[in-house]
C-alpha positions, 0 to 999 in steps of 0.5 A: 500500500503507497505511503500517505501524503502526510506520512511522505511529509513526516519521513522527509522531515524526519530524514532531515531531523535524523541527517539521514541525506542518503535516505531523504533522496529516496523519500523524495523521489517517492513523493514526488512519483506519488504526484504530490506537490513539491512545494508541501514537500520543501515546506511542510517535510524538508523545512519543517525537519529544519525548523524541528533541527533548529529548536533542538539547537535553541535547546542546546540539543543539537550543535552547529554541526549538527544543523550543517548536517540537518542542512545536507539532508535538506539540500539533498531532498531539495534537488530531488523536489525543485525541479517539481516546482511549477515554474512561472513563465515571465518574459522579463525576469526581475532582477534581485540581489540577496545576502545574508549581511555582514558578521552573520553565516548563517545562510540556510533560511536565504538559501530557500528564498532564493530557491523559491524567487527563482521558481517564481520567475526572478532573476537572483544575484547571490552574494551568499552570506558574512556579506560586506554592506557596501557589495549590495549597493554594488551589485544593485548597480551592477546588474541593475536590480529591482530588489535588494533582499538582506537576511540575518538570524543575529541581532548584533549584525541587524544595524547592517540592514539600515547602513545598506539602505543609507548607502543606496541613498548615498549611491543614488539609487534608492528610489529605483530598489525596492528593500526587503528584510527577513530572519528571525529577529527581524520584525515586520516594525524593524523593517518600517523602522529602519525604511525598508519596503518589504518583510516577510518571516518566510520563503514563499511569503517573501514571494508573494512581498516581492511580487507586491512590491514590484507591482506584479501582483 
Protein backbone atom coordinates (compact mmCIF):
# COMPACT_ATOMS: atom_id res chain seq x y z
CA UNK A 1 0.00 0.00 0.00
CA UNK A 2 1.76 3.65 -1.08
CA UNK A 3 2.58 5.88 1.53
CA UNK A 4 0.22 8.76 2.78
CA UNK A 5 0.75 12.26 1.94
CA UNK A 6 1.22 13.12 5.20
CA UNK A 7 3.29 10.39 6.05
CA UNK A 8 5.72 11.08 2.97
CA UNK A 9 5.65 14.51 4.95
CA UNK A 10 6.64 13.19 8.29
CA UNK A 11 9.64 10.84 6.69
CA UNK A 12 11.05 13.80 4.94
CA UNK A 13 11.11 15.92 7.88
CA UNK A 14 12.25 13.13 9.67
CA UNK A 15 15.21 12.39 7.02
CA UNK A 16 16.40 15.84 7.95
CA UNK A 17 15.84 15.73 11.84
CA UNK A 18 17.98 12.21 11.64
CA UNK A 19 20.83 13.81 8.79
CA UNK A 20 19.76 10.99 7.02
CA UNK A 21 20.85 12.70 3.47
CA UNK A 22 21.21 9.27 1.70
CA UNK A 23 17.74 8.21 2.55
CA UNK A 24 15.78 11.59 2.25
CA UNK A 25 16.73 11.26 -1.56
CA UNK A 26 14.58 8.09 -1.99
CA UNK A 27 11.96 9.57 0.50
CA UNK A 28 11.73 12.43 -2.13
CA UNK A 29 11.51 10.62 -5.20
CA UNK A 30 8.52 8.55 -3.89
CA UNK A 31 6.94 11.66 -3.09
CA UNK A 32 7.42 13.12 -5.91
CA UNK A 33 6.44 9.53 -8.05
CA UNK A 34 3.15 9.53 -5.53
CA UNK A 35 2.10 13.16 -7.56
CA UNK A 36 2.10 15.30 -4.76
CA UNK A 37 3.09 18.83 -4.88
CA UNK A 38 6.86 19.90 -4.45
CA UNK A 39 6.15 22.85 -2.79
CA UNK A 40 4.33 20.74 0.65
CA UNK A 41 7.37 18.79 0.36
CA UNK A 42 10.17 21.55 0.81
CA UNK A 43 7.87 23.38 3.29
CA UNK A 44 5.94 21.26 5.10
CA UNK A 45 8.60 17.80 5.19
CA UNK A 46 12.23 19.19 4.48
CA UNK A 47 11.54 22.77 6.38
CA UNK A 48 9.71 21.77 8.73
CA UNK A 49 12.56 18.83 9.59
CA UNK A 50 14.93 22.05 9.81
CA UNK A 51 12.95 24.23 11.93
CA UNK A 52 12.49 20.88 14.32
CA UNK A 53 16.72 21.00 13.96
CA UNK A 54 16.71 24.34 14.90
CA UNK A 55 14.79 24.37 18.15
CA UNK A 56 16.95 21.35 19.34
CA UNK A 57 19.76 23.73 18.75
CA UNK A 58 17.90 26.69 20.76
CA UNK A 59 17.62 23.99 23.38
CA UNK A 60 21.22 23.10 23.26
CA UNK A 61 20.48 19.70 21.89
CA UNK A 62 21.85 19.95 18.83
CA UNK A 63 25.00 21.86 17.82
CA UNK A 64 26.21 23.70 14.51
CA UNK A 65 27.41 20.64 13.40
CA UNK A 66 24.57 19.13 13.54
CA UNK A 67 22.42 21.60 11.75
CA UNK A 68 25.37 21.62 8.76
CA UNK A 69 24.38 18.09 8.60
CA UNK A 70 20.22 18.78 9.23
CA UNK A 71 21.02 21.08 6.00
CA UNK A 72 22.92 18.25 3.93
CA UNK A 73 19.97 16.25 4.04
CA UNK A 74 17.56 19.27 3.43
CA UNK A 75 19.59 20.25 0.34
CA UNK A 76 19.61 16.85 -0.90
CA UNK A 77 15.84 16.44 -0.80
CA UNK A 78 15.51 19.64 -2.29
CA UNK A 79 17.25 18.98 -5.58
CA UNK A 80 15.18 15.91 -5.80
CA UNK A 81 11.80 18.45 -5.48
CA UNK A 82 12.94 21.50 -7.11
CA UNK A 83 12.60 20.60 -10.44
CA UNK A 84 8.84 19.67 -9.48
CA UNK A 85 8.33 23.31 -8.89
CA UNK A 86 5.85 24.88 -11.39
CA UNK A 87 7.88 27.28 -12.95
CA UNK A 88 6.16 30.97 -13.99
CA UNK A 89 6.88 31.96 -17.40
CA UNK A 90 7.58 35.68 -17.14
CA UNK A 91 9.22 37.46 -20.36
CA UNK A 92 11.20 39.68 -18.10
CA UNK A 93 12.58 38.44 -15.24
CA UNK A 94 13.04 40.95 -12.44
CA UNK A 95 16.48 41.26 -11.04
CA UNK A 96 17.26 40.90 -7.21
CA UNK A 97 20.48 40.73 -5.49
CA UNK A 98 20.14 38.75 -1.70
CA UNK A 99 22.61 38.02 1.04
CA UNK A 100 22.66 37.40 4.45
CA UNK A 101 24.79 40.72 5.99
CA UNK A 102 27.90 41.15 7.34
CA UNK A 103 29.19 39.10 10.58
CA UNK A 104 26.31 36.57 10.18
CA UNK A 105 26.98 32.71 8.41
CA UNK A 106 24.11 31.66 8.53
CA UNK A 107 22.57 31.15 5.14
CA UNK A 108 20.06 28.43 5.35
CA UNK A 109 16.73 30.33 5.52
CA UNK A 110 18.31 32.83 2.50
CA UNK A 111 19.08 29.89 0.69
CA UNK A 112 15.34 28.71 0.33
CA UNK A 113 14.04 32.15 -0.69
CA UNK A 114 16.27 32.30 -3.39
CA UNK A 115 15.37 28.88 -4.47
CA UNK A 116 11.66 29.93 -4.47
CA UNK A 117 12.48 33.60 -6.00
CA UNK A 118 14.00 31.78 -8.85
CA UNK A 119 10.99 29.44 -9.15
CA UNK A 120 8.80 32.03 -9.09
CA UNK A 121 10.13 33.83 -12.21
CA UNK A 122 13.17 36.00 -10.69
CA UNK A 123 16.50 36.52 -11.86
CA UNK A 124 18.65 36.07 -8.29
CA UNK A 125 22.09 37.55 -7.87
CA UNK A 126 23.52 35.54 -4.84
CA UNK A 127 26.03 37.50 -2.71
CA UNK A 128 25.93 34.44 -0.07
CA UNK A 129 26.45 35.23 3.43
CA UNK A 130 29.01 37.37 6.16
CA UNK A 131 28.47 39.80 3.06
CA UNK A 132 30.25 43.36 3.49
CA UNK A 133 27.28 46.27 3.13
CA UNK A 134 28.72 48.12 0.60
CA UNK A 135 28.62 44.85 -2.26
CA UNK A 136 24.74 45.20 -2.14
CA UNK A 137 24.84 48.53 -3.08
CA UNK A 138 27.50 47.22 -5.80
CA UNK A 139 25.54 44.50 -7.22
CA UNK A 140 22.20 46.52 -7.39
CA UNK A 141 24.06 48.91 -9.76
CA UNK A 142 25.86 46.28 -11.25
CA UNK A 143 23.01 44.27 -12.53
CA UNK A 144 20.65 46.74 -12.37
CA UNK A 145 18.40 45.24 -9.75
CA UNK A 146 14.52 45.65 -8.67
CA UNK A 147 15.14 44.41 -5.41
CA UNK A 148 17.96 44.10 -2.89
CA UNK A 149 16.88 41.28 -0.41
CA UNK A 150 19.34 41.22 3.42
CA UNK A 151 18.61 38.19 5.84
CA UNK A 152 20.42 37.84 9.38
CA UNK A 153 19.38 35.30 12.04
CA UNK A 154 21.62 37.72 14.90
CA UNK A 155 20.87 40.81 16.25
CA UNK A 156 24.12 42.00 16.78
CA UNK A 157 24.61 42.24 12.74
CA UNK A 158 20.64 43.52 12.11
CA UNK A 159 22.18 47.52 12.11
CA UNK A 160 24.00 46.38 8.55
CA UNK A 161 20.42 46.43 7.41
CA UNK A 162 19.67 50.38 7.83
CA UNK A 163 23.73 51.03 6.95
CA UNK A 164 22.88 49.39 3.26
CA UNK A 165 19.95 51.17 2.68
CA UNK A 166 21.76 54.57 3.56
CA UNK A 167 24.46 53.56 1.15
CA UNK A 168 21.75 53.12 -1.65
CA UNK A 169 20.51 56.88 -0.70
CA UNK A 170 24.20 57.80 -0.99
CA UNK A 171 24.63 55.97 -4.11
CA UNK A 172 21.66 57.49 -5.73
CA UNK A 173 19.55 54.72 -6.28
CA UNK A 174 17.18 54.19 -3.58
CA UNK A 175 14.48 55.20 -5.36
CA UNK A 176 15.00 52.83 -8.04
CA UNK A 177 15.14 49.27 -5.36
CA UNK A 178 12.63 48.28 -3.58
CA UNK A 179 14.47 46.64 0.34
CA UNK A 180 13.12 43.69 1.76
CA UNK A 181 14.19 42.16 5.02
CA UNK A 182 13.90 38.94 6.93
CA UNK A 183 15.02 36.28 9.77
CA UNK A 184 14.10 35.54 12.66
CA UNK A 185 14.92 38.72 14.58
CA UNK A 186 13.55 40.70 12.33
CA UNK A 187 10.03 42.12 12.61
CA UNK A 188 7.61 43.31 10.23
CA UNK A 189 8.04 47.09 12.73
CA UNK A 190 12.02 46.83 12.35
CA UNK A 191 11.72 46.86 8.98
CA UNK A 192 9.05 50.35 8.88
CA UNK A 193 11.86 51.39 11.48
CA UNK A 194 14.52 51.18 9.60
CA UNK A 195 12.52 52.07 5.82
CA UNK A 196 12.87 49.24 4.40
CA UNK A 197 9.81 48.49 1.56
CA UNK A 198 9.01 44.65 2.40
CA UNK A 199 9.44 41.94 5.50
CA UNK A 200 8.42 38.54 5.13
CA UNK A 201 9.01 35.86 8.02
CA UNK A 202 9.18 33.10 5.39
CA UNK A 203 10.32 31.73 1.72
CA UNK A 204 7.01 31.55 -0.04
CA UNK A 205 5.78 34.75 1.62
CA UNK A 206 8.91 36.62 0.82
CA UNK A 207 7.50 35.56 -2.92
CA UNK A 208 4.07 36.70 -2.66
CA UNK A 209 6.06 40.55 -0.98
CA UNK A 210 8.25 40.63 -3.72
CA UNK A 211 5.91 40.31 -6.22
CA UNK A 212 3.55 43.05 -4.49
CA UNK A 213 6.36 45.45 -4.09
CA UNK A 214 7.15 45.07 -7.87
CA UNK A 215 3.61 45.60 -8.86
CA UNK A 216 3.45 42.28 -10.38
CA UNK A 217 0.69 41.16 -8.25
Amino acid sequence: MAASKEELLNRLSDCVLEMEDEEVTGVAEEYVDAGYEALDGIMEGLVDGMNKASDLYDQEEYFVTDLLLCSDAMYAGLDVLRPHLPEEETSQKPRAVIGVVEGDTHDIGKNLVRIMMETAGFEMYDLGRDVPLDDFVTKAKEVNASLVMMSTLMTTTMMGMPEVIKKLEEAGIRDQVKVMIGGSPISRKYADDIGADGYSANAVEAVKVAKQLLGME
